[in-house]
C-alpha positions in Angstrom: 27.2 -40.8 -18.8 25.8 -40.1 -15.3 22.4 -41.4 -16.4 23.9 -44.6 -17.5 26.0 -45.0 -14.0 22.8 -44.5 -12.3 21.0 -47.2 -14.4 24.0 -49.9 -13.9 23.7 -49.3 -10.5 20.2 -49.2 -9.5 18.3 -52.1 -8.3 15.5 -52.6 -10.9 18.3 -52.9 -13.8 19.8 -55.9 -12.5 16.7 -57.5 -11.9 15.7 -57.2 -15.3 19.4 -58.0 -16.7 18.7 -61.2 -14.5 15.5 -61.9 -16.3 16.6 -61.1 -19.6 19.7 -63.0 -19.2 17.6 -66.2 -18.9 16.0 -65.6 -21.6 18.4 -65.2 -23.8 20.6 -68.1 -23.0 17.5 -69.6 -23.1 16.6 -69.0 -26.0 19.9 -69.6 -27.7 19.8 -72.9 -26.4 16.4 -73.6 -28.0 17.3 -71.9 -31.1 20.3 -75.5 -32.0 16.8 -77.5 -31.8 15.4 -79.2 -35.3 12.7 -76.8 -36.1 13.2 -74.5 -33.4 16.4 -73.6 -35.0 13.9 -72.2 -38.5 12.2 -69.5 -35.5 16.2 -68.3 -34.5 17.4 -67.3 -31.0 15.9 -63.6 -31.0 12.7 -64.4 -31.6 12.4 -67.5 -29.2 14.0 -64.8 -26.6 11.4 -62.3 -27.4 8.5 -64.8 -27.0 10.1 -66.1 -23.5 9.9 -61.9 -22.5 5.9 -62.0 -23.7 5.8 -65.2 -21.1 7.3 -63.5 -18.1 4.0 -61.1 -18.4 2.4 -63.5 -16.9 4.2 -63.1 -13.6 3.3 -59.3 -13.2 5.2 -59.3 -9.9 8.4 -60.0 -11.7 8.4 -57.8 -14.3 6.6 -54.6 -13.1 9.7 -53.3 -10.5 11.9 -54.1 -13.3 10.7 -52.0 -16.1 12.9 -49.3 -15.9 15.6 -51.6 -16.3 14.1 -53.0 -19.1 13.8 -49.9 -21.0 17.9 -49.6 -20.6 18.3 -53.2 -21.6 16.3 -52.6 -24.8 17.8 -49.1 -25.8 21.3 -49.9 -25.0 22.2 -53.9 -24.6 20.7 -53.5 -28.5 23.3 -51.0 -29.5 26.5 -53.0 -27.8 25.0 -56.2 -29.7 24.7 -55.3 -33.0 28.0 -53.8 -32.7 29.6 -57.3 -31.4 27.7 -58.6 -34.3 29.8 -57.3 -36.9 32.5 -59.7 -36.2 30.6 -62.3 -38.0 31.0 -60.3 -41.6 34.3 -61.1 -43.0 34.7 -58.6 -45.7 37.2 -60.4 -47.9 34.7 -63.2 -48.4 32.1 -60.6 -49.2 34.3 -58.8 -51.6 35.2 -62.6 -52.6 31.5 -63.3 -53.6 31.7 -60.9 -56.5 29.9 -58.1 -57.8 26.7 -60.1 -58.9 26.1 -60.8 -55.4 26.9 -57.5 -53.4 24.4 -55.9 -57.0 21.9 -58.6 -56.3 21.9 -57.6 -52.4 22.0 -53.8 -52.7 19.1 -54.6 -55.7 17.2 -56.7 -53.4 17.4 -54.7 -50.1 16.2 -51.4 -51.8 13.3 -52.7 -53.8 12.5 -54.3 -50.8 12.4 -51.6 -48.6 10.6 -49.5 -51.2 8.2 -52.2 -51.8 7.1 -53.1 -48.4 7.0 -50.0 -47.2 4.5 -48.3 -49.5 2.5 -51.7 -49.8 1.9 -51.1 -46.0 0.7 -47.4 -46.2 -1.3 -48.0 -49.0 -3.5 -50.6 -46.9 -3.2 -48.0 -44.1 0.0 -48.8 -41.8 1.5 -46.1 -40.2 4.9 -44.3 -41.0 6.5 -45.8 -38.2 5.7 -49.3 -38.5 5.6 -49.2 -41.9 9.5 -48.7 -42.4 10.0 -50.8 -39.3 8.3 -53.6 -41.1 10.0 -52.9 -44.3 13.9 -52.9 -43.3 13.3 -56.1 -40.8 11.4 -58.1 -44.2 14.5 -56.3 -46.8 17.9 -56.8 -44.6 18.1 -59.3 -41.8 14.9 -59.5 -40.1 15.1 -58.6 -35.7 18.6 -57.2 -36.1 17.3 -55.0 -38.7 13.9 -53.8 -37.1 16.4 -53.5 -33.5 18.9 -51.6 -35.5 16.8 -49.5 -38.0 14.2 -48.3 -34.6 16.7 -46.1 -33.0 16.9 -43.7 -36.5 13.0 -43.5 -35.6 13.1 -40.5 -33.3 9.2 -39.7 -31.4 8.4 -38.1 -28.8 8.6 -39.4 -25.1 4.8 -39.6 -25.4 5.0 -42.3 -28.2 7.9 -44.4 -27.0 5.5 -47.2 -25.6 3.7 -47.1 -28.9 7.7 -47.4 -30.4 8.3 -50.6 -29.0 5.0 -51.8 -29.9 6.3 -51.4 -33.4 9.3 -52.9 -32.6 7.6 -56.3 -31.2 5.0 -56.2 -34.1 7.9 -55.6 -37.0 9.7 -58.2 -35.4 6.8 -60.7 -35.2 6.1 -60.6 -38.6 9.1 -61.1 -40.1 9.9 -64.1 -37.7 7.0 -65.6 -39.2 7.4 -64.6 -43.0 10.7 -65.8 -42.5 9.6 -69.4 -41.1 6.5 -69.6 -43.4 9.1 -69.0 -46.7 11.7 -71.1 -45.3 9.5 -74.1 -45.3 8.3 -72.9 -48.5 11.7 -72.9 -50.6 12.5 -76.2 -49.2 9.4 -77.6 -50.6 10.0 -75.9 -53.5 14.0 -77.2 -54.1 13.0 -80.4 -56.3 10.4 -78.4 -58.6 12.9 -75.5 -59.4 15.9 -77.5 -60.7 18.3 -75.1 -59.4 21.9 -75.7 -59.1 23.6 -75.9 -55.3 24.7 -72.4 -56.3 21.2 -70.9 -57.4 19.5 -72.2 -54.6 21.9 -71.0 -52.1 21.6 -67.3 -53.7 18.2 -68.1 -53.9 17.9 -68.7 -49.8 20.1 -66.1 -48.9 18.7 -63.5 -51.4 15.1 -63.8 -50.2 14.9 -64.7 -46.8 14.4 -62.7 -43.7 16.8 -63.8 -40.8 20.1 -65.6 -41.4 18.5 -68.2 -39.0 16.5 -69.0 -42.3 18.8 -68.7 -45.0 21.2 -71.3 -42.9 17.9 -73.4 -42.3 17.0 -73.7 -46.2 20.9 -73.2 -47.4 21.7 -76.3 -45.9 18.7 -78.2 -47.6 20.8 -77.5 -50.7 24.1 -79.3 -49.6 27.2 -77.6 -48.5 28.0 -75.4 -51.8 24.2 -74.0 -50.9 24.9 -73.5 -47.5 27.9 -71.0 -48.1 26.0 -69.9 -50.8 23.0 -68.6 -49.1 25.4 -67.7 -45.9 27.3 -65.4 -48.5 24.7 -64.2 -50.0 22.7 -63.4 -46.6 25.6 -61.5 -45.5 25.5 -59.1 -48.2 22.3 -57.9 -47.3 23.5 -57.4 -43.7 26.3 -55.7 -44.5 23.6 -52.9 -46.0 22.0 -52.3 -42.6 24.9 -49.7 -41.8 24.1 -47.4 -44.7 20.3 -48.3 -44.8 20.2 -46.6 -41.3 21.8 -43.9 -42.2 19.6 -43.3 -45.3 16.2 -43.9 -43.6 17.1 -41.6 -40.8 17.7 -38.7 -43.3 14.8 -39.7 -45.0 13.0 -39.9 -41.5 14.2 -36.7 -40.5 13.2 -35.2 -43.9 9.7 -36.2 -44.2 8.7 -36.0 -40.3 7.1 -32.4 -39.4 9.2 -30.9 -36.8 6.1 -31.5 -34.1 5.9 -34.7 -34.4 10.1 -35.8 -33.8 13.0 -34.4 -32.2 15.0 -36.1 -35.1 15.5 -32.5 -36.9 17.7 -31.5 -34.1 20.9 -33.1 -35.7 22.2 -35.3 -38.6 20.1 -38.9 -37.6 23.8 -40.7 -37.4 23.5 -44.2 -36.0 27.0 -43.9 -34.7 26.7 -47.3 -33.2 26.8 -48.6 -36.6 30.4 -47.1 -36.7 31.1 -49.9 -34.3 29.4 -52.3 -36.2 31.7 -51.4 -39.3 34.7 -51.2 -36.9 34.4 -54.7 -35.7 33.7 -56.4 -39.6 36.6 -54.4 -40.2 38.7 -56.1 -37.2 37.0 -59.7 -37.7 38.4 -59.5 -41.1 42.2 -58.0 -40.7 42.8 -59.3 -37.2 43.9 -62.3 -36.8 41.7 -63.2 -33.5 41.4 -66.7 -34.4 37.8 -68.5 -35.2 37.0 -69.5 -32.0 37.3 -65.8 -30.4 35.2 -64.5 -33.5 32.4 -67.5 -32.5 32.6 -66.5 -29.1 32.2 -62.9 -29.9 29.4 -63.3 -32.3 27.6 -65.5 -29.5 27.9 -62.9 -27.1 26.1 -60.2 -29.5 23.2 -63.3 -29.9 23.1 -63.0 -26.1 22.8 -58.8 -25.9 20.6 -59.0 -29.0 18.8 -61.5 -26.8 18.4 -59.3 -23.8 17.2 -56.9 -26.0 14.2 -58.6 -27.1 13.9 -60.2 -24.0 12.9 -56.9 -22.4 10.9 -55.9 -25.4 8.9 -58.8 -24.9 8.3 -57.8 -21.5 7.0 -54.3 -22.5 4.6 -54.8 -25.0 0.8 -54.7 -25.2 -1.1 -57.9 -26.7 -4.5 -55.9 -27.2 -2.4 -53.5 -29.4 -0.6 -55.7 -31.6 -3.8 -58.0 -32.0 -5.5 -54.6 -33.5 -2.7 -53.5 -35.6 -1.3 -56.8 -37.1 -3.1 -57.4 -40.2 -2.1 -54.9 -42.6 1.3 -55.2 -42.3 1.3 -59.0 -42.5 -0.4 -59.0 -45.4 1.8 -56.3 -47.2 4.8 -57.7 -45.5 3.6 -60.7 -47.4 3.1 -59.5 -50.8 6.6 -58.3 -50.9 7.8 -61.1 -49.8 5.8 -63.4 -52.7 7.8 -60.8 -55.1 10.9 -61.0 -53.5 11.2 -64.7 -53.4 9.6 -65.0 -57.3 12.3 -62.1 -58.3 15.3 -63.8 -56.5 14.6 -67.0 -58.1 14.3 -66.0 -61.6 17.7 -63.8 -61.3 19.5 -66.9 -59.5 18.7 -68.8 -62.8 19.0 -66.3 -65.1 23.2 -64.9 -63.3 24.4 -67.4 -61.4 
């Protein structure tokens, strides 16, 4: 608690909240743009961080600011960000969709992630890559990363990961999204299918609202229902991979062994789908809420952006994009058929 007083109140934190701030709104305002809106507020905010790099004299007495941003701001928006799951409607959606998500999310998971170590991908960014491609693309990576204990050492090298996971899903995710839209007239898919269709296969909810709405509005809350579903899994899928983290890591390479790998912010994330659902706060209060955990969550990858190293990601890119984009061919061929074949 100390250490976080001292943060808030030294100088180089509110220089980089400043920074990451504009970017974030920024990017938020971007993201209502026609085609901007396929690429989604985090990313756009995590692009505008990159930019800043190239005003060295700006950034560099920030950066231990920006570590806090990243690490914590992350945490407090991904917890806000559970106000946008309304339970009831989830529960509403019925037990094809929630089996089609929690079907989906680990085969994904699974999938991606031993696709990307058999072409040679490391652990780390491996599973990175893997939960952002299965669940709900940056959140996912952002909320996923912390389970991912290293060494002080190896953090750089963490949020390296973190950029590069993130990369590659925003651009799966636009790449597919353009994709399935072209592909609407040759699928003959009810309003229905296609929505469970968008929302079962594609990376952010950015996309599945992007290609929902191709559909009409029956497709649109489809694919928003059916996105949600899978989001609602990031919570346990933390959990899991950090046992599973902890498990398989050798005790010199991760502090994770110390204690049970509990992402106890996603207790807050549960909490506050639990309040958006029971408490009446009223839409507008739940929009407002929701867009201040895009503005955190914005922040976040804001200062992320501003961290990471080009030459490295430029080296390390290519395997994971192409297994990232295997699974994703598989995921979209499987979603399809089972949209047509139960809904």
């Amino acid at each position: 608690m100390l250490e976080i007083r001292t943060t808030l109140a030294s100088r180089p934190f509110w220089g980089a909240a400043v920074l990451t701030l504009v970017c974030a709104v920024i990017g938020s305002e971007l993201a209502q743009l026609p085609y901007l809106n396929l690429v989604g507020a985090l990313v756009i905010a995590l692009l505008l961080g990159m930019v800043l790099q190239v005003q060295p004299k700006l950034v560099t007495p920030n950066l231990a600011g920006v570590g806090f941003i990243s690490n914590k701001f992350l945490r407090l928006g991904i917890i806000l960000l559970g106000f946008k799951l309304n339970l009831i409607q989830l529960a509403s959606a019925g037990v094809k969709t929630i089996t089609l998500a929690i079907v989906v999310v680990t085969g994904m998971v699974l999938l991606t992630y031993n696709l990307s170590r058999k072409v040679g991908v490391d652990k780390d960014l491996a599973i990175l890559t893997a939960t952002g491609t299965s669940i709900c693309g940056a959140a996912a990576v952002m909320g996923v990363s912390p389970q991912i204990k290293v060494p002080a050492e190896k953090a750089a090298q963490q949020r390296e990961n973190e950029v590069l996971a993130v990369a590659i899903v925003a651009i799966l995710g636009t790449v597919f999204t353009l994709v399935e839209i072209g592909l609407k007239p040759l699928l003959h898919l009810t309003a229905v299918q296609f929505g469970v269709m968008t929302g079962g296969s594609l990376h952010e909810i950015a996309h599945a609202v992007a290609a929902g709405s191709a559909g009409g509005p029956v497709s649109l809350d489809t694919a928003i229902i059916t996105k949600l579903s899978r989001v609602l899994l990031l919570a346990p899928a933390a959990v899991i991979i950090g046992l599973w983290y902890q498990k398989t890591t050798p005790k010199a390479d991760t502090t994770a062994n110390a204690k049970l790998p509990i992402p106890w912010f996603m207790a807050g994330f549960i909490l506050t789908s639990l309040i958006g659902t029971f408490v009446p706060l009223g839409s507008a209060v739940i929009a407002g809420l929701v867009k201040l955990a895009y503005i955190f969550l914005g922040m976040a990858m804001a200062a992320l952006g501003m961290s990471v190293n080009f030459k490295v990601i430029a080296h390390r890119g290519g395997r994971p994009f192409l297994a990232a984009t295997l699974s994703s061919v598989v995921l979209m061929t499987c979603v399809t058929i089972a949209s047509k074949l139960f809904f």
